[in-house]
KEMARZA-325395 format. One line per 3 residues: for each residue x, y, z of N, C-alpha, C, O. Coordinates in Angstrom, 3 decimals, decimal comma, padded with zeros to 6 digits. Each point is the difference from the previous one (the first is absolute). Layout:
X Y Z X Y Z X Y Z X Y Z | ...
# end
This chain:
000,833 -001,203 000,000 -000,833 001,203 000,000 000,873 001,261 000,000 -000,491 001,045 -000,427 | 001,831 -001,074 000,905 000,993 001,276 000,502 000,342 -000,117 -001,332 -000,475 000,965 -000,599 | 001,189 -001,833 -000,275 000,375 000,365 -001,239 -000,817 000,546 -000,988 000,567 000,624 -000,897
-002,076 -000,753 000,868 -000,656 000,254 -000,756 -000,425 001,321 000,202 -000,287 000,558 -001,059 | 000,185 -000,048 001,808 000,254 001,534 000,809 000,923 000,404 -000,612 -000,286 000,572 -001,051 | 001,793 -000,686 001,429 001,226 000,591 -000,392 -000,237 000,194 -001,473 -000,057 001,065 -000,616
-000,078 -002,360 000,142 -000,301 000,211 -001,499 -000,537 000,641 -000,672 000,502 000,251 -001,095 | -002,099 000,441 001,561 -000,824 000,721 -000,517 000,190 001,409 000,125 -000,465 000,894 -000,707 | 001,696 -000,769 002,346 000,602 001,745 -000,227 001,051 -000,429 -000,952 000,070 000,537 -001,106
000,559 -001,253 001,383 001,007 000,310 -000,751 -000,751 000,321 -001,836 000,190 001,205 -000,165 | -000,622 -001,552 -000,631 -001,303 000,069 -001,344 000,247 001,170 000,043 000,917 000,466 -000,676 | -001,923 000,534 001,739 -000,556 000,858 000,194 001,122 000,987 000,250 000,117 000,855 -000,877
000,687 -000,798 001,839 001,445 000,873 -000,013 000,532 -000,294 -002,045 000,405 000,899 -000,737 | -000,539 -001,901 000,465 000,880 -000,058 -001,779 -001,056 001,018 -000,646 000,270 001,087 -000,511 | -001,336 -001,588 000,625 -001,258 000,914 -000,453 -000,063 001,269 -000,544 -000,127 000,381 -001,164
000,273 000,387 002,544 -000,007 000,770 000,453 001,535 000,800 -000,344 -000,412 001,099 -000,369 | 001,726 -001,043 000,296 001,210 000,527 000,009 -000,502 -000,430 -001,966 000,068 001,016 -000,692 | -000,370 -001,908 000,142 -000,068 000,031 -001,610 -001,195 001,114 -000,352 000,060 000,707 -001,006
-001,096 -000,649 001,920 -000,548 001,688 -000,493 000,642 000,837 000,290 -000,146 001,046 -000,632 | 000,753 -001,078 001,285 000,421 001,584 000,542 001,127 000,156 -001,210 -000,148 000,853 -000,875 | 000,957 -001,489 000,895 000,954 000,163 -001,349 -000,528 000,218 -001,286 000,698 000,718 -000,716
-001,524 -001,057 000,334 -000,751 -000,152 -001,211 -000,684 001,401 -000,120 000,122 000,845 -000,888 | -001,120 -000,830 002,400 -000,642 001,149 -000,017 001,115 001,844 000,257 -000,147 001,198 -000,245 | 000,843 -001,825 000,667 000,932 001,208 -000,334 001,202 000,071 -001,321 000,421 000,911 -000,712
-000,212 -002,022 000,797 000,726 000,228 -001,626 -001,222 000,766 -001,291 000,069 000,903 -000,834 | -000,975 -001,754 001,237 -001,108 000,725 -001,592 000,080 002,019 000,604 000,452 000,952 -000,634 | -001,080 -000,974 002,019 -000,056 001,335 000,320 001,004 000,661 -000,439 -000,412 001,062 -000,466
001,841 -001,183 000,357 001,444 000,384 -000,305 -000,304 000,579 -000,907 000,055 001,214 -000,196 | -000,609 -002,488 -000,816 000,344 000,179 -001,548 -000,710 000,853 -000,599 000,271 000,973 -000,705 | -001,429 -001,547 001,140 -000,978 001,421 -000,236 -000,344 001,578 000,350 -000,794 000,819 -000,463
001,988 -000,797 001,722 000,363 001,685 000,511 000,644 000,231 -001,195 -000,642 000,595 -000,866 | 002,183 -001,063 000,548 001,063 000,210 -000,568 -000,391 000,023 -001,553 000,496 000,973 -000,568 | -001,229 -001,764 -000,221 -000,117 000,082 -001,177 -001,054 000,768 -000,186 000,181 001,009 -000,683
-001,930 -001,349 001,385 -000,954 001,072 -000,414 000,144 001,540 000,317 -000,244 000,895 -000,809 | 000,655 -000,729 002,040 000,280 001,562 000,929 001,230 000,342 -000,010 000,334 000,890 000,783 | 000,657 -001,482 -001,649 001,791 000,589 000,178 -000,089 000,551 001,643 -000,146 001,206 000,195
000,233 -002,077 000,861 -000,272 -000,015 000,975 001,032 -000,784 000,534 -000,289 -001,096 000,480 | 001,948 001,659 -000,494 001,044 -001,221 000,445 000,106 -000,145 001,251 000,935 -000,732 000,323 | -001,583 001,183 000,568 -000,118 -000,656 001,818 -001,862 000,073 000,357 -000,420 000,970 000,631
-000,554 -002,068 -001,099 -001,165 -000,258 000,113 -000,018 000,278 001,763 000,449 -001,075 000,395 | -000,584 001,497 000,231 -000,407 000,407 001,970 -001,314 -000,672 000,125 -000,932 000,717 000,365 | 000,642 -002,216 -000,652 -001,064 -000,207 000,980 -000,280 000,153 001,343 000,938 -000,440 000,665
-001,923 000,921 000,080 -000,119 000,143 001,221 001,329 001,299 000,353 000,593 000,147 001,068 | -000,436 000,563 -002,196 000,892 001,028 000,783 001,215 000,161 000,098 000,620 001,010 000,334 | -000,108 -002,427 -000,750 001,241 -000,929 000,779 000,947 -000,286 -001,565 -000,251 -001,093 -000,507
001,034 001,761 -000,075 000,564 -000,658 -001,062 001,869 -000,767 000,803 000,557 000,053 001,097 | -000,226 -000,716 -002,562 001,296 -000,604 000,444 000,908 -000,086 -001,283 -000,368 -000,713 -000,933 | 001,451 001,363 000,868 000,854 000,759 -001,123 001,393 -000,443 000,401 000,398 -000,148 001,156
000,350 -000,060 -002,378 001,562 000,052 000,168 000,906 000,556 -000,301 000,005 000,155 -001,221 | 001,377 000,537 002,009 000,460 000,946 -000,873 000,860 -000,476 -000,726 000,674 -000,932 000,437 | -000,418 001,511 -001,951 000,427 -000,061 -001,265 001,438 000,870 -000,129 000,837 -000,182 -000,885
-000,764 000,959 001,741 001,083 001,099 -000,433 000,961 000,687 001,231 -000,474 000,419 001,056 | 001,424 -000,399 -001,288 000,368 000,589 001,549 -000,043 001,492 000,527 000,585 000,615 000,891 | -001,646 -000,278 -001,946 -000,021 001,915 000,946 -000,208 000,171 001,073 -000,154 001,119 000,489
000,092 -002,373 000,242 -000,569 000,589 001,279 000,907 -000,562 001,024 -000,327 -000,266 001,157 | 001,666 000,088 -001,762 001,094 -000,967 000,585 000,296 001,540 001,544 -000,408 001,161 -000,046 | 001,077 -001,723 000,975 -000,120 -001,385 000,723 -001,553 -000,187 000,271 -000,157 -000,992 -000,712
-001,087 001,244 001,234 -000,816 -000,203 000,799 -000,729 -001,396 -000,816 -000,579 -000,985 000,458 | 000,904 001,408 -001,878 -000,860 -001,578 -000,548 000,996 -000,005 -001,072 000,744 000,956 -000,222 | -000,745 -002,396 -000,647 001,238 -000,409 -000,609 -001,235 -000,661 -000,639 -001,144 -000,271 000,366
002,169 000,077 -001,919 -001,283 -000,876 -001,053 000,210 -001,478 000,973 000,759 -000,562 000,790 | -001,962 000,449 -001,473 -000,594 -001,693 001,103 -001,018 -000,001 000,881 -000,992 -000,711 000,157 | 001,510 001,796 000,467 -001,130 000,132 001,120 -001,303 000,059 -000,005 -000,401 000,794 -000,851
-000,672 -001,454 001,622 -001,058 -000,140 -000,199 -000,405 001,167 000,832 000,853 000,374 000,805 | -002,267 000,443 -000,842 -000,490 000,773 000,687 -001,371 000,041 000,154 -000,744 -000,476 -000,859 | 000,261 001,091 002,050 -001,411 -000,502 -000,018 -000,619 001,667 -000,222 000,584 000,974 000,475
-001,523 -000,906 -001,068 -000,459 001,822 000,035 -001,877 000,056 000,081 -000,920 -000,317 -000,754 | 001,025 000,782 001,828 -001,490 000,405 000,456 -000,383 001,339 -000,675 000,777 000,948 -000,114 | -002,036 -000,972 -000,313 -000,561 001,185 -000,503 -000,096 000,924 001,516 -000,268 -000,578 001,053
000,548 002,206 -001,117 -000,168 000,645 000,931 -000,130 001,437 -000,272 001,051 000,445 -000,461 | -002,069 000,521 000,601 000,160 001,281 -000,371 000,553 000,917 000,358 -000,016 001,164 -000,400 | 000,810 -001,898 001,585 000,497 001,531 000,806 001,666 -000,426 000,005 000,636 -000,466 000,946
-000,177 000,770 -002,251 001,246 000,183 -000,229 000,838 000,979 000,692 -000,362 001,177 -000,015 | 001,263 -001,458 000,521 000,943 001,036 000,779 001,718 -000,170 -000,645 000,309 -001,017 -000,622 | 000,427 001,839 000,804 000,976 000,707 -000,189 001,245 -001,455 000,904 000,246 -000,345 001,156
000,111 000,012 -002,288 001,305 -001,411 000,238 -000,544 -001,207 -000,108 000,548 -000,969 000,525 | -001,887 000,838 -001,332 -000,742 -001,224 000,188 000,237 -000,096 -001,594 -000,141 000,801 -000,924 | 000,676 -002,499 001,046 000,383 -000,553 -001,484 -001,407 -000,659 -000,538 -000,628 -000,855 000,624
000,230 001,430 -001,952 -001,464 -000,292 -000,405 000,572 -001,581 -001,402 000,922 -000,783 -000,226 | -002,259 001,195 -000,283 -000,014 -000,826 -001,289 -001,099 000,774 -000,966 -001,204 000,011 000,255 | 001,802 000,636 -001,405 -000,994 000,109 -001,068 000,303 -000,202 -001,335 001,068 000,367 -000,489
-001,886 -000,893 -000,091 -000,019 -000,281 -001,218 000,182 001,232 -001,167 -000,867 000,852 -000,192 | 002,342 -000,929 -000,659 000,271 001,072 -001,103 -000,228 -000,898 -001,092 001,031 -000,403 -000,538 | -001,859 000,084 000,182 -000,552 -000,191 -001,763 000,511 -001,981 000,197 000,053 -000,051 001,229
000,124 -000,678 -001,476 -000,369 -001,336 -000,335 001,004 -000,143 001,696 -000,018 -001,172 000,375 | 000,657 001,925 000,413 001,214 -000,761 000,955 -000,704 000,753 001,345 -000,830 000,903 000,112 | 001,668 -001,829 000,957 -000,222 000,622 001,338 001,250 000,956 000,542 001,168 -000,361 -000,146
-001,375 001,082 000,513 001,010 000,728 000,744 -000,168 000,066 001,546 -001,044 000,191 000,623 | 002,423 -000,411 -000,092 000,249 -000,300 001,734 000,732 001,312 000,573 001,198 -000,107 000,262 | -001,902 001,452 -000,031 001,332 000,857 000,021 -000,548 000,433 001,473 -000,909 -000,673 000,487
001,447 001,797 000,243 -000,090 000,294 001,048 -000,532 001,607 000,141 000,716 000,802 -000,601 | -001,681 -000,332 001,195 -000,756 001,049 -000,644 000,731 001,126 001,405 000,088 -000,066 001,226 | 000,359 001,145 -002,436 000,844 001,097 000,374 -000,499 001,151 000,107 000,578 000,882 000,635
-001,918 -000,668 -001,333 -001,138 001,246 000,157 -000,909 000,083 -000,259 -000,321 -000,853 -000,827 | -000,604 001,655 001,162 -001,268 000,003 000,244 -000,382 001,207 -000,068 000,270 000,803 000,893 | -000,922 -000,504 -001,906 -000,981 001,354 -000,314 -001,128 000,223 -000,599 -000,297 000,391 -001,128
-000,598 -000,860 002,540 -001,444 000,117 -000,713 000,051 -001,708 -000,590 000,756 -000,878 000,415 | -001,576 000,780 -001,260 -000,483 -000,944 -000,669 001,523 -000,717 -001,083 -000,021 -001,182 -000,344 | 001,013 001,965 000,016 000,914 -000,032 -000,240 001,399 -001,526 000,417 -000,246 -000,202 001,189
001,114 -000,540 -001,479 000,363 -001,092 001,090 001,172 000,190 -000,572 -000,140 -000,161 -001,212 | 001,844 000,574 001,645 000,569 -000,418 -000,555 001,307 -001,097 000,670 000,516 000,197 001,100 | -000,141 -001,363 -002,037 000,695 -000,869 000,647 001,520 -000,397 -000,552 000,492 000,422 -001,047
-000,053 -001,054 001,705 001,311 -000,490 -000,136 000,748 -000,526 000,078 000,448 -000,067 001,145 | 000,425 -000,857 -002,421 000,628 -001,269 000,927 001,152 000,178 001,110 000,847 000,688 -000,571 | -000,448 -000,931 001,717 000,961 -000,084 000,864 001,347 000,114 -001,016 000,855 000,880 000,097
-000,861 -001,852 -000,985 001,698 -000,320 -000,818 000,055 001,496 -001,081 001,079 000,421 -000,416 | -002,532 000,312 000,041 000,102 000,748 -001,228 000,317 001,661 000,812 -000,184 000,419 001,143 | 000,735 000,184 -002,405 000,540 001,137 000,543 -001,378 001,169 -000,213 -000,194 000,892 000,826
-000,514 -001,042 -001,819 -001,041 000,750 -000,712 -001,341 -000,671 001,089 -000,071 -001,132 000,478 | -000,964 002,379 -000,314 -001,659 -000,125 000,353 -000,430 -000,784 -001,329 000,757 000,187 -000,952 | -001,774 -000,976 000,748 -000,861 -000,009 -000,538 -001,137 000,664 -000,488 -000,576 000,754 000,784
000,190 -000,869 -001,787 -001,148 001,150 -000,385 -000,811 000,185 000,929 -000,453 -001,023 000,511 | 000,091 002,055 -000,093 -001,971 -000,376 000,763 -000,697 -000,643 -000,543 -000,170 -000,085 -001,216 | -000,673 -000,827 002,621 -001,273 -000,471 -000,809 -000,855 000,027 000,527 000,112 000,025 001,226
-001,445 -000,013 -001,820 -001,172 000,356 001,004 -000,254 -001,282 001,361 000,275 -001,194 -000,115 | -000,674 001,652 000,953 000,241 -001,085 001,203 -001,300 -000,980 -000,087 -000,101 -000,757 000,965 | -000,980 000,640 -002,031 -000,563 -000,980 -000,298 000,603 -001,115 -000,451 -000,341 -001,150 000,276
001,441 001,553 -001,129 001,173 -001,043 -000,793 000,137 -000,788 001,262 -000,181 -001,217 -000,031 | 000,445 001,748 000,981 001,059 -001,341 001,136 -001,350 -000,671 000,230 -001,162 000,352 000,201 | 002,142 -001,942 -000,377 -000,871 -000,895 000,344 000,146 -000,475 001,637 -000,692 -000,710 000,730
001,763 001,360 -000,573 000,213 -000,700 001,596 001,078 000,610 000,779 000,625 000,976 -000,414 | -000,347 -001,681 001,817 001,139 000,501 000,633 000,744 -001,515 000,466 -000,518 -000,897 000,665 | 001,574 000,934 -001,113 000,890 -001,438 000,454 -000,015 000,338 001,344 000,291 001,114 000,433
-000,676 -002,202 000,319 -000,056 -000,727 001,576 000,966 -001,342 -000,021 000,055 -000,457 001,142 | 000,495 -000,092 -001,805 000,899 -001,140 000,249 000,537 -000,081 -001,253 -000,535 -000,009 -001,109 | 002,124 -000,072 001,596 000,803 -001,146 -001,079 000,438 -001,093 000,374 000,382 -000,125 001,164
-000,324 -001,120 -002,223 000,830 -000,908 000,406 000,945 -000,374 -000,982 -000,273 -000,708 -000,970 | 001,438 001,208 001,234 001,365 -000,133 -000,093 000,442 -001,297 -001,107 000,224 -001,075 000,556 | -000,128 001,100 -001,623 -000,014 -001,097 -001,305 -000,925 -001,186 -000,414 000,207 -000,884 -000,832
-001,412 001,132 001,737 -000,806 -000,930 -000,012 -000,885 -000,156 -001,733 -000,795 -000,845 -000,413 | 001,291 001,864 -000,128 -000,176 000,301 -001,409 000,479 -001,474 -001,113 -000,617 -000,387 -000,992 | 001,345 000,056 001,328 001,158 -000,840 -000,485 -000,979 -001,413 -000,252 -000,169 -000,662 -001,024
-000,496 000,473 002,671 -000,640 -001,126 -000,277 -001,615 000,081 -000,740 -000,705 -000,866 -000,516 | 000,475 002,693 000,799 -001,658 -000,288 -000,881 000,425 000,326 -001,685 -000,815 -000,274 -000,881 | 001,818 000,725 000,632 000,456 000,092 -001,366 -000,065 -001,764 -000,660 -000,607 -000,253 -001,041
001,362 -000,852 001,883 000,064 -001,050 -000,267 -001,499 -000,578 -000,141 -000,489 -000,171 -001,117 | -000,294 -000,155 002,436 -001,224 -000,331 -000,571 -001,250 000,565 -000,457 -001,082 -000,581 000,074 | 001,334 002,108 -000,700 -001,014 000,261 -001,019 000,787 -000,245 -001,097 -000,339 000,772 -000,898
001,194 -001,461 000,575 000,369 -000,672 -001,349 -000,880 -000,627 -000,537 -000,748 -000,540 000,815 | 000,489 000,361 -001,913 -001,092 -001,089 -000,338 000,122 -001,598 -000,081 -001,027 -000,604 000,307 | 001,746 000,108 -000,547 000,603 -001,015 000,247 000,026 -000,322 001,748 -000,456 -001,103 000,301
000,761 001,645 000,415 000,222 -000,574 001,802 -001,710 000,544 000,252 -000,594 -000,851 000,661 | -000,348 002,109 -001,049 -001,391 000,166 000,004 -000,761 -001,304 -000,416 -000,875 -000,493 000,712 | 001,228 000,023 -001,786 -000,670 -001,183 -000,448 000,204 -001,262 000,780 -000,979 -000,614 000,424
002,129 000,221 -000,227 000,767 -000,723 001,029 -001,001 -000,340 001,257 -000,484 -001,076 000,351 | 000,359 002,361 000,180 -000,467 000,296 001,343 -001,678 -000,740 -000,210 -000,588 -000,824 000,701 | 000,300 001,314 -001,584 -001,720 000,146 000,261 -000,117 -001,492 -000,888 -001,170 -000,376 -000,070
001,801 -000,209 -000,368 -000,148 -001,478 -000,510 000,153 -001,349 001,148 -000,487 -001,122 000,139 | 001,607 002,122 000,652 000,269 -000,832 001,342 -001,157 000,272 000,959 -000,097 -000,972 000,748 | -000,489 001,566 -000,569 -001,174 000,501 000,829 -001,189 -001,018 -000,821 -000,786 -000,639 000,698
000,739 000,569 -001,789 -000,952 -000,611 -000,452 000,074 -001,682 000,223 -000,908 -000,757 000,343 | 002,250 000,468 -000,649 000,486 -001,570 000,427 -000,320 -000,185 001,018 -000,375 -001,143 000,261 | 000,368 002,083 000,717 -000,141 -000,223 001,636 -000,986 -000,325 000,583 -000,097 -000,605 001,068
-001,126 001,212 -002,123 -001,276 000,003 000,475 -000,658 -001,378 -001,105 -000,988 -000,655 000,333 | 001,651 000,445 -001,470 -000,143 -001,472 -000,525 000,143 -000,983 000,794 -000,900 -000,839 000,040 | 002,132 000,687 000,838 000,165 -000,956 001,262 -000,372 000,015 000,799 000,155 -001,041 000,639
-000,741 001,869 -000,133 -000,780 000,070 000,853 -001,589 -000,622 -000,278 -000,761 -000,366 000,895 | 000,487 000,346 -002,266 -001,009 -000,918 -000,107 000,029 -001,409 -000,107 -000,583 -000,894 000,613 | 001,440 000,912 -001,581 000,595 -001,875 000,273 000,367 -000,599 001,077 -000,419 -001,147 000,158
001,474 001,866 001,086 -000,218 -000,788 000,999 -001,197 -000,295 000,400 -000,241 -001,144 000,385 | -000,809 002,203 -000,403 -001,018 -000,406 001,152 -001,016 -000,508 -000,990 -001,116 -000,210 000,474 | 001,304 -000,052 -001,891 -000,730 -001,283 -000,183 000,755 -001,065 -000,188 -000,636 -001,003 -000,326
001,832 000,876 000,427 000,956 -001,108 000,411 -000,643 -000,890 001,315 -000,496 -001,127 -000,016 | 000,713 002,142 001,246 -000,567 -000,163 001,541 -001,238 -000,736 -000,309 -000,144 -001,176 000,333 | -001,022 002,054 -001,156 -001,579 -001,013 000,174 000,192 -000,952 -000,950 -000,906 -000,779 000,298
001,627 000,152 -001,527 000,336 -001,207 -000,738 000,113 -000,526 001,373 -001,075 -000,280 000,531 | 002,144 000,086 000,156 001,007 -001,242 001,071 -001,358 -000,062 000,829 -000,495 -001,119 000,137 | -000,143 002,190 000,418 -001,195 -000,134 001,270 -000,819 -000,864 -000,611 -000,366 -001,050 000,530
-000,082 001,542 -002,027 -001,228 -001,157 -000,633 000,686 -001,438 -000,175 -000,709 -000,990 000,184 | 001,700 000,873 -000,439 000,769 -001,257 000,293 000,120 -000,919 000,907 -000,027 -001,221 -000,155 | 000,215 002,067 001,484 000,145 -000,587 001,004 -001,893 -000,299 000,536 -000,461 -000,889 000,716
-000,109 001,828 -001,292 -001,412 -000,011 000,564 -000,630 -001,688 -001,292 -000,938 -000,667 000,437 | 001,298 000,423 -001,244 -000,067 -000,751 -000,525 000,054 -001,337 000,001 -000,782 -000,916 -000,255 | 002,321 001,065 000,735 000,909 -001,509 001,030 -001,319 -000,430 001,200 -000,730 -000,975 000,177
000,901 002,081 000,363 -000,921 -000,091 001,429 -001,302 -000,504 -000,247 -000,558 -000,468 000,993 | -000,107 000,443 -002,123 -001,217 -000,502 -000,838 000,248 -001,438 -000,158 -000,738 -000,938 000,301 | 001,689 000,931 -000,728 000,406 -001,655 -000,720 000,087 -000,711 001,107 -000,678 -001,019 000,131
001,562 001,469 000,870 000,203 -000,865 000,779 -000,978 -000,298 000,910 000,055 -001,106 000,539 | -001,442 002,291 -000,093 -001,161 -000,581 000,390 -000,860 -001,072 -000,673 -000,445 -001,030 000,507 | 000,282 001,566 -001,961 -000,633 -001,436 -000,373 000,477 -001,219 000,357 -000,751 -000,947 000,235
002,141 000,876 -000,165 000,253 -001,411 -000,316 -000,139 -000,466 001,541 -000,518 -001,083 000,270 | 000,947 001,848 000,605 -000,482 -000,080 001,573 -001,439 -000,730 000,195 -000,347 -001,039 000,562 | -000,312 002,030 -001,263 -001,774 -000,400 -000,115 -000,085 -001,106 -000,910 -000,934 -000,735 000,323
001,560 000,333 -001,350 -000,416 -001,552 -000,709 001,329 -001,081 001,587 000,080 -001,163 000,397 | 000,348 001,953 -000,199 000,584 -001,651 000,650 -001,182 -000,174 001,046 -000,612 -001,068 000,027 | 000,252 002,200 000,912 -000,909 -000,290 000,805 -001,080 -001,073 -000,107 -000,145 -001,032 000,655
-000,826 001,728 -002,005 -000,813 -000,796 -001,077 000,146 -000,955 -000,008 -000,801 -000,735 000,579 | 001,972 000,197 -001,281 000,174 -001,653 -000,027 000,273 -001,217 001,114 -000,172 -001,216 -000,083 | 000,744 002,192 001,319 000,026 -000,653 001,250 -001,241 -000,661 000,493 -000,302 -001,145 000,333
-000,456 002,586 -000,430 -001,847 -000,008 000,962 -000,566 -001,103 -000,998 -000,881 -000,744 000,432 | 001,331 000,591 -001,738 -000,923 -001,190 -000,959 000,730 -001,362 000,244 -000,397 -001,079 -000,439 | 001,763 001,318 001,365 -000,057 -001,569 000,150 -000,320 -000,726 001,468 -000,038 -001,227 000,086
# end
């Protein structure tokens, strides 16, 4: 009974982690290709990597970052906005009015202004080359990999447990046979 439990979260955990991938890969694709939308913020919450080192030391290409949408931009807070198909990670140096202007740490020059609707966010976390490994599995090849193995997983997971009720009907079977023949020896005893 405990395995058959385990078994049915475990389904349901494969289930469940194969929508969410699915359901956010399509969402991706469809920010990025229908809305030229290269950091989609569901729930607010986007997750970006940096590409370039303008912003050396505080972030280095690789780095993963997490950027919350927030309106109340302030003065040394490193944003994210989108300049025409790319993201930009710079660190915002002024503020005038509706006005935003930013800058990478490594670059010697401001950036143009941009209107502060542009920022999509304010970076709240980096992690330090973790880039390296989501570069590797949004490859398509280790993507495919992944979600084929997720699918095998949840294939075996059906075969064992009709593996399990084959052997039970088996054994429930044996246990049949061997009553009859229990009940004909009886039979032939009581008739002699």
């Amino acid at each position: 009974m405990v395995s058959k439990k385990k078994q049915l979260i475990k389904r349901i955990l494969l289930f469940v982690l194969i929508s969410i991938v699915l359901g956010f890969g399509l969402y991706n694709l469809n920010a990025r290709t229908l809305l030229n939308d290269q950091m989609p913020m569901p729930l607010g919450i986007g997750v970006g990597m940096v590409m370039s080192g303008s912003m050396e030391p505080e972030l280095s290409v690789d780095d993963v970052i997490v950027v919350v949408k927030d309106n109340d931009i302030e003065l040394g807070d490193t944003v994210v906005y989108q300049s025409g198909g790319i993201l930009v990670v710079h660190k915002v140096v002024g503020i005038d009015g509706d006005q935003i202007t930013t800058r990478g740490t490594a670059n010697n020059k401001d950036d143009d202004p941009i209107s502060a609707e542009k920022i999509k966010g304010r970076v709240i976390l980096s992690i330090g080359g973790a880039g390296t490994i989501i570069r590797i599995i949004r490859s398509p090849l280790v993507s495919v990999s992944i979600l084929l193995l997720a699918i095998y997983l949840l294939y075996c997971s059906y075969t064992d447990e009709k593996k399990q009720k084959d052997e039970k009907d088996e054994k429930i079977e044996e246990i049949r046979k061997e009553i009859e023949r229990i009940k004909k020896r009886t039979d032939n005893t009581n008739k002699k």
